[in-house]
Every structure is written in C-alpha cells, then in structure tokens.
C-alpha positions in Angstrom: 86.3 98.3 93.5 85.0 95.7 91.1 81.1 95.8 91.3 79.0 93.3 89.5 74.9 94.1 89.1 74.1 91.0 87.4 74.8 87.1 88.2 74.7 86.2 84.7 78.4 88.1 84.4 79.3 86.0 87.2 78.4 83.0 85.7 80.8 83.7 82.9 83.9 84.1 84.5 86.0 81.3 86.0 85.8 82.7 89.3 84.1 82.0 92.3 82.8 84.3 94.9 82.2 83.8 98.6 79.6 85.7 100.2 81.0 88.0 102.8 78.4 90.4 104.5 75.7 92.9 102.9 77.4 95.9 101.5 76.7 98.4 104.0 78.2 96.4 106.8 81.1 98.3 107.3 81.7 101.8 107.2 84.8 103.4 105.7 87.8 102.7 108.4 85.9 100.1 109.8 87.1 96.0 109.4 85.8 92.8 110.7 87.7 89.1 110.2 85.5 86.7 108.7 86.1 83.2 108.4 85.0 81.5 104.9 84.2 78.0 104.5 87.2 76.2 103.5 89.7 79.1 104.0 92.0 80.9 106.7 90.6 83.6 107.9 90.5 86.9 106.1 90.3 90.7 107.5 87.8 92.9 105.2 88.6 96.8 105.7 86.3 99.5 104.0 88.8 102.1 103.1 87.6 104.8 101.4 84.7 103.3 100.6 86.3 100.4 99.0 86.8 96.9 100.4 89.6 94.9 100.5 90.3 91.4 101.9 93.6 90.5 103.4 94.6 87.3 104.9 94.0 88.1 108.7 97.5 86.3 110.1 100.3 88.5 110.3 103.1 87.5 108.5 105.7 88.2 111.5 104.4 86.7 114.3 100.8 84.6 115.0 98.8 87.5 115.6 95.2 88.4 113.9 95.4 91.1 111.8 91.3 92.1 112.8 92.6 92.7 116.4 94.9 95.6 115.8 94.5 99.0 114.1 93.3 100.3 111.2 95.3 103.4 110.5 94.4 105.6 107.2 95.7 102.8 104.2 97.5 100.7 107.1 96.3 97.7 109.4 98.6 97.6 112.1 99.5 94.3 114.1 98.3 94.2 117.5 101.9 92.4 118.7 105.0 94.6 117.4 103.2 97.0 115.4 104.3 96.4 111.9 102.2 97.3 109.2 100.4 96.3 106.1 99.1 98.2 103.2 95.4 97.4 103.2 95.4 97.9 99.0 98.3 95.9 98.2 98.7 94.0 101.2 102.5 95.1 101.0 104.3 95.1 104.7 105.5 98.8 105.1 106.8 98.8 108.7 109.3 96.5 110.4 109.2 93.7 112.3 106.6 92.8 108.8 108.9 92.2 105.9 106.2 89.6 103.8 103.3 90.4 102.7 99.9 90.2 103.4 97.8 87.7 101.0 94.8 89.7 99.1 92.0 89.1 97.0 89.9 90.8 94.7 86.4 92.0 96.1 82.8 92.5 94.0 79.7 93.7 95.3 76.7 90.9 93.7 73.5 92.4 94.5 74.2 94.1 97.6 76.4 91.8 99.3 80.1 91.9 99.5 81.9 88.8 97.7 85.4 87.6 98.1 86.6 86.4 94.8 88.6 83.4 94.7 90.1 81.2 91.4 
C-alpha cells in the first residue's frame, strides 16, 4: 500500500486522489462499494490490511461486485460465482474471463484515497 503523510507530495505528482472513507473504515476482509463523483462505482476491499479498489461491475454479467463475497484474495460475483483477484483485479474463475479495472490506493492523513490520472 502506497501511504502518503504529507499533501505537499501530493501536490507534486500528476495524480489526483478522490477521497474514499477514513482509514479505519474497513477491517481486513471487509469491502463496501462507493460511488465517486464522476466515476462508476468502485468496490474497496481491506485485504490484509491493504486496500484495493476494483471497478464494482462484474465483467460477465451486470451484477455488483460489493454484493457478493469476499473470499481470502477473491471477490466472488453474487450471479454465477466467478471470481476476481482483489490485488490484480485478474478473473480467476469461469464464467469471468476479463478483468476487473483497479486503481492505485494512498492513505492522505488518515483517509483512504483513490488515485486516478
């Protein structure tokens, strides 16, 4: 996990990072879809003590990603139970065969950040 202490390092990347929730929102296993200005919604999982942010659709079928399982390093779809890697956001278990969009998560003074270009 990329964490940042100080907005001044922000400032000089090219990035930009969308506020999520406060860092102790989730506990490890635990995920919640969010829904960003501007932006599909995504799924943030805490696995390990890490987070990641996946694009919440399924890639399969129209199904959110948030409403099935979260299964060691695998979300799970709620509709034919394919699966996802929630580090790489690579399917892993038929029907899925594409995978999952992700994006690269820092913690700015406490509070979770999606980072997007």
């Amino acid at each position: 996990m990329n964490t940042v202490e100080n907005r001044e390092a922000i400032v000089a990347t090219s990035a930009q990072y969308v506020p999520l929730c406060p860092a102790d929102a989730l506990a490890p296993g635990e995920m919640s879809r969010f829904d960003p200005e501007g932006m599909d919604p995504i799924v943030l999982c805490n696995y390990q003590g890490d987070y990641y942010a996946l694009e919440d659709e399924c890639t399969h079928a129209i199904a959110s990603m948030a409403e099935g399982e979260f299964v060691e390093d695998q979300l799970v779809c709620p509709v034919h139970g394919g699966r996802f890697c929630v580090t790489t956001g690579a399917a892993t278990k038929l029907p899925c065969r594409q995978a999952l969009k992700t994006w690269p998560i820092s913690i700015v003074d406490g509070v979770v950040c999606l980072q997007i270009d």
